[in-house]
C-alpha positions as CSV (number, residue, x, y, z in Angstrom):
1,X,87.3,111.9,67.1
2,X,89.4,109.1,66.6
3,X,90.7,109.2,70.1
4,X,87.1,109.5,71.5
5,X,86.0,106.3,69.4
6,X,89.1,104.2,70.5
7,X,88.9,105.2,74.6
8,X,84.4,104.4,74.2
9,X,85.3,100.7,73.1
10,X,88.6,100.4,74.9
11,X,85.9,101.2,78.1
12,X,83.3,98.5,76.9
13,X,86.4,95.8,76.4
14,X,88.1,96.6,79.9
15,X,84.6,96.9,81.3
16,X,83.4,93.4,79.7
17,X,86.9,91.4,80.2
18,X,88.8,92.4,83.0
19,X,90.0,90.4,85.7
20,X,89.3,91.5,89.2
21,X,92.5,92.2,91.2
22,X,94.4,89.1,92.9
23,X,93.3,88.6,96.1
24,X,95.8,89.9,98.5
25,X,97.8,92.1,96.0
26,X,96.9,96.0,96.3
27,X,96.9,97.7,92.6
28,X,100.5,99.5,94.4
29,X,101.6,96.3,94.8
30,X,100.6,94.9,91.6
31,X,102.3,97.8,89.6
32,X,105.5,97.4,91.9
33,X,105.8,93.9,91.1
34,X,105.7,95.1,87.5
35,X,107.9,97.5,87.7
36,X,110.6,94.8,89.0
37,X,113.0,93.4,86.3
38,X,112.6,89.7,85.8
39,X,115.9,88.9,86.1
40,X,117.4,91.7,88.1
41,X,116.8,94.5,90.8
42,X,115.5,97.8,91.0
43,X,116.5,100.5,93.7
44,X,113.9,101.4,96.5
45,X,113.8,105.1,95.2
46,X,113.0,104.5,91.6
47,X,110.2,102.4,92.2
48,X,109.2,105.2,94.3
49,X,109.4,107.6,91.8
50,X,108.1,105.2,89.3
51,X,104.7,104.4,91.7
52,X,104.6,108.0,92.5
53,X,104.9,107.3,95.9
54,X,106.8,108.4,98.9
55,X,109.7,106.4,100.0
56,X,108.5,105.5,102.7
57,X,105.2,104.3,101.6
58,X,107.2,102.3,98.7
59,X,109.3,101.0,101.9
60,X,106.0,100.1,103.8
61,X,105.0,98.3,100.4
62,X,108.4,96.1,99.6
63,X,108.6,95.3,103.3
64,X,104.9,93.5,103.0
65,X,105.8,92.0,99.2
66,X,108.7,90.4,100.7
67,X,107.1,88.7,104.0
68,X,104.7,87.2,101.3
69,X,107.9,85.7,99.6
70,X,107.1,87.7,96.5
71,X,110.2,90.1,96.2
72,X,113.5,90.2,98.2
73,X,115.3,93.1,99.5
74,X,119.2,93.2,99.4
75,X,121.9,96.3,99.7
76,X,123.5,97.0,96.6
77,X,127.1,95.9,96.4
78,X,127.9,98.7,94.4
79,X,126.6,101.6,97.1
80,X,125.7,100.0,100.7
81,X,123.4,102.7,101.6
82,X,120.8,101.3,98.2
83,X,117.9,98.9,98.5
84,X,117.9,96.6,95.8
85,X,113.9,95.0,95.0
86,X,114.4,91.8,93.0
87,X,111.4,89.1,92.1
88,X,111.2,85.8,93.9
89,X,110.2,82.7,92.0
90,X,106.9,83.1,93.9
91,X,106.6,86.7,92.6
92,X,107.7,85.5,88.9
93,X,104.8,82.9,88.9
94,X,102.4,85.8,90.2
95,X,103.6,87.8,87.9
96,X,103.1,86.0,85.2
97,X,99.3,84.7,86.3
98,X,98.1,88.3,86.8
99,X,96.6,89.1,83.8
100,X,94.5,92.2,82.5
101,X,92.1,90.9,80.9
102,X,90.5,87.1,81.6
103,X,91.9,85.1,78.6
104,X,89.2,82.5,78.0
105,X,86.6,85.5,77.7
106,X,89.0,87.4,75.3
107,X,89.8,84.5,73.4
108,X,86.0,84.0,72.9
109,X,85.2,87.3,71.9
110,X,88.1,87.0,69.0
111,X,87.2,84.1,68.2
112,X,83.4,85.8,67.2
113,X,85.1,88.0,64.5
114,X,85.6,87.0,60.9
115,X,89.2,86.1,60.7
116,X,90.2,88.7,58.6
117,X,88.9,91.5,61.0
118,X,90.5,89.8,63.7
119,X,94.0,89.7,61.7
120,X,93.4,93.4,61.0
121,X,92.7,94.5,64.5
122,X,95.1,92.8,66.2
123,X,98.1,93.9,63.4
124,X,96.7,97.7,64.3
125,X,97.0,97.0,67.9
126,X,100.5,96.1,67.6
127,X,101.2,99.2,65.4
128,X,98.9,101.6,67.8
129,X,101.5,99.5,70.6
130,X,104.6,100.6,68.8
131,X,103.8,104.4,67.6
132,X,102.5,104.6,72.1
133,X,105.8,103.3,72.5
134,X,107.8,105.6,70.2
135,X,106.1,108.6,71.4
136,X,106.6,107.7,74.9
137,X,110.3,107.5,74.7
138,X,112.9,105.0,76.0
139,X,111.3,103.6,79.3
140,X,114.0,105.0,81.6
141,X,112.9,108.6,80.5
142,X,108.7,108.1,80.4
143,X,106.8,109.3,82.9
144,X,105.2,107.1,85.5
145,X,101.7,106.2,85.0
146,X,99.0,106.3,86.9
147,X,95.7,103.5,87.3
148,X,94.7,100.8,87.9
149,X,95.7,97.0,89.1
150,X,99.1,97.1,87.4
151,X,97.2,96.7,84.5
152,X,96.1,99.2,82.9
153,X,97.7,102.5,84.6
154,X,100.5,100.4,85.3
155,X,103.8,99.6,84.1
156,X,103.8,97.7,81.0
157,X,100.0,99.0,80.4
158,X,97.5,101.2,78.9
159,X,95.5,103.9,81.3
160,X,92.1,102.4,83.3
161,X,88.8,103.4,81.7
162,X,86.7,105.0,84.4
């Protein structure tokens, strides 16, 4: 019942805040970006496996990324025959701009409840955050996720209402 309650007004919230996609940038692509270590690399096939995508298609997807300057492609040192997907400044700063939900709309329906409700939903939030992350395990063994805009469904998300 609990569960039922929390996914009905998560789905009014997403429904009522969200930000449209970025122009340009396919929910695939949005996710991959996410999946992309801000100060590193990740190899071709584990953002395959992480998109749940084929190679290929994951190929197809870095190859476009990059000819819009927002992720590079380089062999890994280590093993030749390895793609290595690294961010771009450009990508960081797109990165970083994509947001899930639109912030003055958020910060305006916060701002409506009492302060003390607001301190209490938010500390559950971040509790609700850290049990989802507990049970999920250490991200190198969780499963990918599927959804939305690299939002929710996405790496570093919760899953898309529908």
């Amino acid at each position: 019942m609990d569960a039922e309650r929390f996914e009905a007004a998560y789905r009014r919230i997403w429904g009522a805040l969200r930000t449209p996609g970025e122009p340009g940038l396919s929910s695939h692509a949005r996710r991959l970006l996410r999946l992309v270590p801000a100060g590193g690399a990740i190899s071709l096939t584990a953002l395959a496996e992480r998109l749940q995508l084929p190679k290929s298609s994951t190929s197809v997807l870095v190859k476009s990324l990059a000819e819009k300057g927002l992720v590079t492609r380089a062999r890994d040192e280590a093993d030749e025959r390895r793609l290595r997907i690294g961010l771009t400044d450009e990508g960081r700063r797109r990165l970083a701009d994509d947001t899930l939900l639109a912030p003055e709309a958020l910060a305006r329906a916060l701002a409506e409840l009492p302060e003390r409700t607001r301190e209490a939903l938010l500390a559950g939030l971040e509790e609700l955050a850290r049990a989802s992350d507990r049970l999920a395990g250490p991200p190198a063994t969780r499963r990918p996720r599927r959804g939305g805009p690299g939002g929710p469904g996405g790496s570093r998300a919760r899953p898309e209402p529908k």
